[in-house]
KETORDO-367522 format. One line per field, with one value per atom (N, C-alpha, C): residue number from 1; atom name; x negated, y, z. Coordinates in nm, 3 decimals, padded with zeros to 5 digits, m for minus. Each point is the difference from the previous one (the first is absolute). Layout:
! residues N
lodo <- [NUM/...]
marza <- [CA/...]
east <- [X/...]
north <- [Y/...]
up <- [Z/...]
//
This chain:
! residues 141
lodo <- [1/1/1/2/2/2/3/3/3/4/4/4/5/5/5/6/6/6/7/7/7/8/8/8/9/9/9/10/10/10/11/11/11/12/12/12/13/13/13/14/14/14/15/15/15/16/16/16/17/17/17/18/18/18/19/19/19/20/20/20/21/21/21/22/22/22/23/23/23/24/24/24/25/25/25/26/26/26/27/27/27/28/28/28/29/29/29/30/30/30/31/31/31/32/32/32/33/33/33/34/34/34/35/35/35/36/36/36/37/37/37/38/38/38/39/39/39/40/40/40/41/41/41/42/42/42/43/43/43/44/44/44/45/45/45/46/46/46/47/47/47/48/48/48/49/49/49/50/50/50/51/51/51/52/52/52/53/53/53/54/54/54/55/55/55/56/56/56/57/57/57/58/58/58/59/59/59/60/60/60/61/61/61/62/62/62/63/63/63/64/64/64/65/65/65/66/66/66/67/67/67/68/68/68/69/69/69/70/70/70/71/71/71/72/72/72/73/73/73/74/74/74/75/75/75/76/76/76/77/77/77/78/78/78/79/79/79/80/80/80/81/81/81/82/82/82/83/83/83/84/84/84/85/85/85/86/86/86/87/87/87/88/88/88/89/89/89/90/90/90/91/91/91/92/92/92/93/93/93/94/94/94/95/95/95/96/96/96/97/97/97/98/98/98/99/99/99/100/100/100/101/101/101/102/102/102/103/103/103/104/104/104/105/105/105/106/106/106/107/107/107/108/108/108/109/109/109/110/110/110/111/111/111/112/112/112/113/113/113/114/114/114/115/115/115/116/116/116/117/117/117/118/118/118/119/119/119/120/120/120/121/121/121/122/122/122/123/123/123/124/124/124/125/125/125/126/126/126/127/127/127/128/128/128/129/129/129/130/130/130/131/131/131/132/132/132/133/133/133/134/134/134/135/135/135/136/136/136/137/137/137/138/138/138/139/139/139/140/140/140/141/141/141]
marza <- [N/CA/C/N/CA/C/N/CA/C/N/CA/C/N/CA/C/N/CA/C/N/CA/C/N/CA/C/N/CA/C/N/CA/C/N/CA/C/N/CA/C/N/CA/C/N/CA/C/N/CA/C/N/CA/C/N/CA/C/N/CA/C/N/CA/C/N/CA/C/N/CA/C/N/CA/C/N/CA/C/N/CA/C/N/CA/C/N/CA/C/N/CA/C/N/CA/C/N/CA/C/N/CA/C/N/CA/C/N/CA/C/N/CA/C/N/CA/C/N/CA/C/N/CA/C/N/CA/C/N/CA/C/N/CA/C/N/CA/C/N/CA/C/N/CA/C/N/CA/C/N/CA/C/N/CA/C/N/CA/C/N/CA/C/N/CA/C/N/CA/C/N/CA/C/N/CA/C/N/CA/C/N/CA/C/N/CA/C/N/CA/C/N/CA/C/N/CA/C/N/CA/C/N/CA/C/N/CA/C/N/CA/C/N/CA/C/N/CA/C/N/CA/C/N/CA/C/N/CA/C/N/CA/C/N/CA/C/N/CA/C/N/CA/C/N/CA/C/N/CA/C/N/CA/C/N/CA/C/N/CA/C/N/CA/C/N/CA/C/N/CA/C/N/CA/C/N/CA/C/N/CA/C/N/CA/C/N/CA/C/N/CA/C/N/CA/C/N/CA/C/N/CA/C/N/CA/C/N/CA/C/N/CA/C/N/CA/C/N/CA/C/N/CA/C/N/CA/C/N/CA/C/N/CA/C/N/CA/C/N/CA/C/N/CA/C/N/CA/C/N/CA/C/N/CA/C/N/CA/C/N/CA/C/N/CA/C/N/CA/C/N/CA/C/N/CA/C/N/CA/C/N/CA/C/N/CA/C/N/CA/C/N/CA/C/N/CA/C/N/CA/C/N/CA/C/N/CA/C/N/CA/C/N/CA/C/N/CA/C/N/CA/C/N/CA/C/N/CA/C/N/CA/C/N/CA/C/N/CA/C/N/CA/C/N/CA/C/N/CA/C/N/CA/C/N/CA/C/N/CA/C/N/CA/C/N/CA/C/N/CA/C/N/CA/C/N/CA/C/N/CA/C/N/CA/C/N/CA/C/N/CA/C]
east <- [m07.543/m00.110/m00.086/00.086/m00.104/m00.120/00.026/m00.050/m00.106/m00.025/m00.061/m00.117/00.059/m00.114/m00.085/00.028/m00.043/m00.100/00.055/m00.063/m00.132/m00.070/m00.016/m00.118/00.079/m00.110/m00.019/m00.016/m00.099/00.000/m00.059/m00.083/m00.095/00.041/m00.157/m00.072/00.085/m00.020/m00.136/00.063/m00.092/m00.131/00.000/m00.076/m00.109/00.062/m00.097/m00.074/00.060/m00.048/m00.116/m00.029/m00.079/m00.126/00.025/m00.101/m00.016/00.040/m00.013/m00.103/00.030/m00.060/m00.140/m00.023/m00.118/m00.099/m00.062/m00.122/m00.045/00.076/m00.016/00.008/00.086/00.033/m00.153/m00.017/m00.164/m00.084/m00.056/m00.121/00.081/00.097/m00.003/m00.022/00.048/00.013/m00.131/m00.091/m00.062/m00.020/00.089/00.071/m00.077/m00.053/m00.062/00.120/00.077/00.126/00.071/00.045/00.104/00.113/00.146/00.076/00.097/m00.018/00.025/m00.143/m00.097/m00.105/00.018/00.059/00.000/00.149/00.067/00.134/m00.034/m00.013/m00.019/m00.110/m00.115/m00.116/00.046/00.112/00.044/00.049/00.114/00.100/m00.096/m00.073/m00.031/m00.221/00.006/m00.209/m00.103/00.077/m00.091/00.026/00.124/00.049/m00.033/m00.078/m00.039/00.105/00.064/00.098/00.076/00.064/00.097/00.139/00.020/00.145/00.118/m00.078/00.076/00.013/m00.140/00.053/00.092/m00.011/00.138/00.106/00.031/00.158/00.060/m00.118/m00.010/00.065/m00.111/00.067/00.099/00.040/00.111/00.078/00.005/00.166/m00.010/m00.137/00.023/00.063/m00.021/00.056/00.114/00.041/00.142/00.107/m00.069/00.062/m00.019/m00.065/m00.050/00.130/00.018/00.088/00.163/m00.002/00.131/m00.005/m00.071/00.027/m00.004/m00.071/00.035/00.165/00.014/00.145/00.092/00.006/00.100/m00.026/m00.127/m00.012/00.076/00.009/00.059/m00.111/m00.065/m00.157/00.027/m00.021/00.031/m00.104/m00.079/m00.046/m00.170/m00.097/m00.187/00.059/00.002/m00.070/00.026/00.067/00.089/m00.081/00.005/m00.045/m00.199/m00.031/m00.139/m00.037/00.096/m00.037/00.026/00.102/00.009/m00.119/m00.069/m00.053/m00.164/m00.023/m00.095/00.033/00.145/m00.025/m00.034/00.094/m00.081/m00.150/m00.063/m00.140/m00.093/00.075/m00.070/00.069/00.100/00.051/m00.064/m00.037/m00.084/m00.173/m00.040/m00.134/m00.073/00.080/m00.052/m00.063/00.052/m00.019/m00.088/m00.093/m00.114/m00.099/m00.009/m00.084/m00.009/00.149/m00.002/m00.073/00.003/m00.060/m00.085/m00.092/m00.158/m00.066/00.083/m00.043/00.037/00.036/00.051/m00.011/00.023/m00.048/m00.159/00.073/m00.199/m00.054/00.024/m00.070/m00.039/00.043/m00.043/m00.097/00.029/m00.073/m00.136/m00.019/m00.106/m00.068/00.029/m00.029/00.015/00.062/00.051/00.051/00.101/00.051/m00.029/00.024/m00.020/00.122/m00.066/00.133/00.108/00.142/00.099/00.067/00.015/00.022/m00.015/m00.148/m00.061/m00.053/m00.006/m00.047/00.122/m00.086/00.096/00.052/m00.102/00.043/00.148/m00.043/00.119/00.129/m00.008/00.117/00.057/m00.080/00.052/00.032/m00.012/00.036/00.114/00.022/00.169/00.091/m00.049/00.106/00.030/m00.123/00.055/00.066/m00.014/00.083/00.126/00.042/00.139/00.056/m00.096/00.085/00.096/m00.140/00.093/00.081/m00.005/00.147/00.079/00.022/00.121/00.026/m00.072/00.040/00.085/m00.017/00.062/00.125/m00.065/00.219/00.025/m00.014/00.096/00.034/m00.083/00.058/00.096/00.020/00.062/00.133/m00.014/00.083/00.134/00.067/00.152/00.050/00.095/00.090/00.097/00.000/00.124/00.120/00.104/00.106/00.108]
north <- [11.675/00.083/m00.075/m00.052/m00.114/m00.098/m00.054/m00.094/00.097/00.080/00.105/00.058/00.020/m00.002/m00.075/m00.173/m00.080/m00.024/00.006/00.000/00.099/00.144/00.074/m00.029/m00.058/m00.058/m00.109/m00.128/m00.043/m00.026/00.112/00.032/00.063/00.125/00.021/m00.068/m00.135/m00.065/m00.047/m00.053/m00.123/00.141/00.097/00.088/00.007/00.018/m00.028/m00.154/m00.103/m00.112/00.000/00.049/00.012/00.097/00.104/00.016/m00.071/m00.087/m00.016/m00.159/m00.016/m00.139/00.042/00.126/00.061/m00.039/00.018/m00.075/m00.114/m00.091/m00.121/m00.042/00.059/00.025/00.040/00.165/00.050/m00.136/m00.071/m00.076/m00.098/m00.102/m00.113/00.068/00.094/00.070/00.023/00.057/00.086/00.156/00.019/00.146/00.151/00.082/00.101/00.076/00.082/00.090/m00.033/00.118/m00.042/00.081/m00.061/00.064/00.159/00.005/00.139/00.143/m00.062/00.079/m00.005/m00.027/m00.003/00.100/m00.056/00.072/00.201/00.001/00.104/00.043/00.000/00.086/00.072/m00.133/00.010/00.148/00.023/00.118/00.126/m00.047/00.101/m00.030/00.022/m00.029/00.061/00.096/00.129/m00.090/m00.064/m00.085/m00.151/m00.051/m00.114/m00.163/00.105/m00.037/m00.124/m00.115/m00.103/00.018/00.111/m00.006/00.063/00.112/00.002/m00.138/m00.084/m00.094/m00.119/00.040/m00.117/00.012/00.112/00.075/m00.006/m00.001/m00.032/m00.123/m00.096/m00.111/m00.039/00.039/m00.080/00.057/00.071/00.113/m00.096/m00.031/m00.048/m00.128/m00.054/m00.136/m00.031/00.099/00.024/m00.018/00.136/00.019/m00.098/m00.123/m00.061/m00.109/m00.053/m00.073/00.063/00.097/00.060/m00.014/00.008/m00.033/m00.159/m00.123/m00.055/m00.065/00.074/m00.056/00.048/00.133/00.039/m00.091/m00.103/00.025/m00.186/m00.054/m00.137/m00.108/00.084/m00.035/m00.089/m00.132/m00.118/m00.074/m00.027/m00.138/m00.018/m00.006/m00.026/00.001/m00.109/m00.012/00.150/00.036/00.116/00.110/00.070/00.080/m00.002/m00.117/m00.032/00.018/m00.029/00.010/00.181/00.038/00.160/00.090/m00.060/00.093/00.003/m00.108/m00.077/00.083/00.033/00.014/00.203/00.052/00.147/m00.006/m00.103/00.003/00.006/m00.079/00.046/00.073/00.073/00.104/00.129/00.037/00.080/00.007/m00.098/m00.050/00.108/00.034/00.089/00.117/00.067/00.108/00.000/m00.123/00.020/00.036/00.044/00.063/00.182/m00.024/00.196/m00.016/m00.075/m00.037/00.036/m00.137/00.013/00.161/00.066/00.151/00.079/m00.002/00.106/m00.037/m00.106/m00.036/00.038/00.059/00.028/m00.110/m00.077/m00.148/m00.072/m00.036/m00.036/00.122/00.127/00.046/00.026/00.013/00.010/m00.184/m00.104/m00.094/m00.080/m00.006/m00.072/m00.073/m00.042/m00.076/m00.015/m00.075/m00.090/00.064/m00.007/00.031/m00.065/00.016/m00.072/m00.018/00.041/m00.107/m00.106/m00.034/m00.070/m00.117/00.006/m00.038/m00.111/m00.159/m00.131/m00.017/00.111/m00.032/00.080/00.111/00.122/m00.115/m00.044/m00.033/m00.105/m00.110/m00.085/00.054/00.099/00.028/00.076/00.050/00.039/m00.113/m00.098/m00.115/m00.048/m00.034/m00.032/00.103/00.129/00.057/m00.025/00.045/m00.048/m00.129/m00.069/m00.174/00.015/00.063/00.027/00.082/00.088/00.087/m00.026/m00.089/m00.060/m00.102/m00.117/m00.082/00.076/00.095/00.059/00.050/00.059/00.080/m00.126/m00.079/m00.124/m00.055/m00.009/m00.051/00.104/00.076/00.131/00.042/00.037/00.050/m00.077/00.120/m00.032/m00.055/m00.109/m00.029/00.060/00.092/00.071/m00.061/00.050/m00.032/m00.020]
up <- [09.449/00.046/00.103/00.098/00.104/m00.105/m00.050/m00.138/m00.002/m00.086/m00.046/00.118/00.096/00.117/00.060/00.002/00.036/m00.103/m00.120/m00.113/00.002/00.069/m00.003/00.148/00.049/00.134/m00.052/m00.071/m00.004/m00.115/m00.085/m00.057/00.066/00.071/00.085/00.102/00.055/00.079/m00.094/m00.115/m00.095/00.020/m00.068/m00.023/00.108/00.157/00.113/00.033/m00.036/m00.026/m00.127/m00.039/m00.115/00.054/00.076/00.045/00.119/00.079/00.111/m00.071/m00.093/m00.096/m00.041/m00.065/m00.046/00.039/00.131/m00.004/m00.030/00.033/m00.062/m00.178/m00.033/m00.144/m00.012/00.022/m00.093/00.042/00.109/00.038/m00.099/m00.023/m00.065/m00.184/m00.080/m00.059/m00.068/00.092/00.009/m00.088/00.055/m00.033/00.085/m00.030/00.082/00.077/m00.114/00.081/00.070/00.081/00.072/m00.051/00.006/m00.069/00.063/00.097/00.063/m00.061/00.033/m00.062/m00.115/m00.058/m00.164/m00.018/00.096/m00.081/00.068/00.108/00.061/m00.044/m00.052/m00.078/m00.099/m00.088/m00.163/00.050/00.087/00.050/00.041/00.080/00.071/00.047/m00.158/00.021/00.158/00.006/00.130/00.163/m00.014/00.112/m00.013/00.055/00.036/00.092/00.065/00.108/m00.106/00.099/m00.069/00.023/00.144/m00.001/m00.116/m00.076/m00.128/m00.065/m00.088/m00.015/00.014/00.161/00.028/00.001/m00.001/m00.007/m00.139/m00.129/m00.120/m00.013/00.050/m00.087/00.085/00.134/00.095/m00.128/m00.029/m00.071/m00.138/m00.057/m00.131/00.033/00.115/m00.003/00.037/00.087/00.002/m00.143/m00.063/m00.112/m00.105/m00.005/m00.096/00.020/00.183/00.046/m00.014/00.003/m00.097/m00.117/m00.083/m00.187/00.032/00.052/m00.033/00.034/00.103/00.045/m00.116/m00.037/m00.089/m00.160/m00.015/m00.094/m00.014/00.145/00.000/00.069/00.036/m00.002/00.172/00.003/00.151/m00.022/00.143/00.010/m00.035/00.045/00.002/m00.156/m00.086/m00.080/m00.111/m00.031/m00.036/00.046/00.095/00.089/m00.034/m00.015/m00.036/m00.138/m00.050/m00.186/m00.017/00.048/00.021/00.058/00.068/00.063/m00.086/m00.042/m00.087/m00.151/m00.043/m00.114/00.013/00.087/00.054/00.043/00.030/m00.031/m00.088/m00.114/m00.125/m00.037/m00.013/m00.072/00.059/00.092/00.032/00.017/m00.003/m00.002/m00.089/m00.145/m00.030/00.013/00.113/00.107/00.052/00.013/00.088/m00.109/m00.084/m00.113/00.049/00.060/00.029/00.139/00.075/00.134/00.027/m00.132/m00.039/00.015/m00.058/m00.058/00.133/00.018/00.109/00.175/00.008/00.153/00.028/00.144/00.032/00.063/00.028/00.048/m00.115/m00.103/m00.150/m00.070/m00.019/m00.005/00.041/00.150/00.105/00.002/m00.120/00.052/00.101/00.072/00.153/m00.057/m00.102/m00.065/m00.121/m00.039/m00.199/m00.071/m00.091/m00.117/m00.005/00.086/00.034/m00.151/m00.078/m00.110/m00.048/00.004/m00.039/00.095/00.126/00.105/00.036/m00.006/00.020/00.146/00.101/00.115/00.014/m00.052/00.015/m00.054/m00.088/m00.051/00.040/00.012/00.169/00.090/00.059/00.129/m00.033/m00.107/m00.036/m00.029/m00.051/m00.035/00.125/00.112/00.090/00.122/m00.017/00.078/m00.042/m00.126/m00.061/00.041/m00.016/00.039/00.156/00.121/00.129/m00.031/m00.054/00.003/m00.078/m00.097/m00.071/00.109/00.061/00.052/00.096/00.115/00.108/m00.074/m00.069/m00.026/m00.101/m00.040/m00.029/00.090/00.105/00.115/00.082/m00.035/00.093/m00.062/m00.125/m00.087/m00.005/00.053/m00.006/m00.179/m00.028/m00.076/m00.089/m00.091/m00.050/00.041/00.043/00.018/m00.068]
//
């Protein structure tokens, strides 16, 4: 169970490193969103606020750093190809995004599907947060 927790913090560790990376990521990127406004609109459109979002993805990254531990999952490069390959495996999703976010909607943003910045700036958020919980992530025992 210790394993499993450490496992669990950094993943959200990596997760806060990723936003704490973000600005730099969107400007080299050039990516418009930011990923708290994105996740917290998706939830909750009427609320603007990021602290839902961050509680979001801290938990997703938590939990992401638990599957990969249970799954055998050690070490950057590992941890990077994982987190890279849940990037495109969900990528799809930003089609429901497109449609339903009110910042894409209202124009403030581009059609995150389709949009090269959007999608750089997800590969490279992923890269910091695989690199961190590879670097973090406890060893199966």
């Amino acid at each position: 169970m210790r394993r499993e927790v450490q496992a669990a913090a950094a993943g959200a560790l990596a997760a806060a490193a990723w936003i704490a990376a973000e600005p730099a990521i969107r400007r080299a990127a050039g990516g418009t969103h930011r990923e708290l406004r994105l996740i917290s609109r998706l939830i909750s459109p009427r609320r603007g606020g990021t602290r839902l979002g961050l509680a979001v993805h801290l938990a997703n990254g938590a939990a992401f750093g638990v599957a990969f531990h249970r799954l055998g999952g050690h070490g950057i490069r590992r941890a990077v190809l994982a987190a890279q390959a849940e990037n495109a495996i969900l990528w799809p999703g930003m089609a429901i995004a497109d449609r339903v976010h009110p910042d894409v909607r209202s124009g403030a943003w581009p059609r995150l599907l389709t949009d090269r910045g959007t999608l750089t700036q997800e590969i490279g958020g992923h890269l910091v947060f695989g690199v961190v919980l590879g670097a973090l992530a406890p060893k199966r025992a």
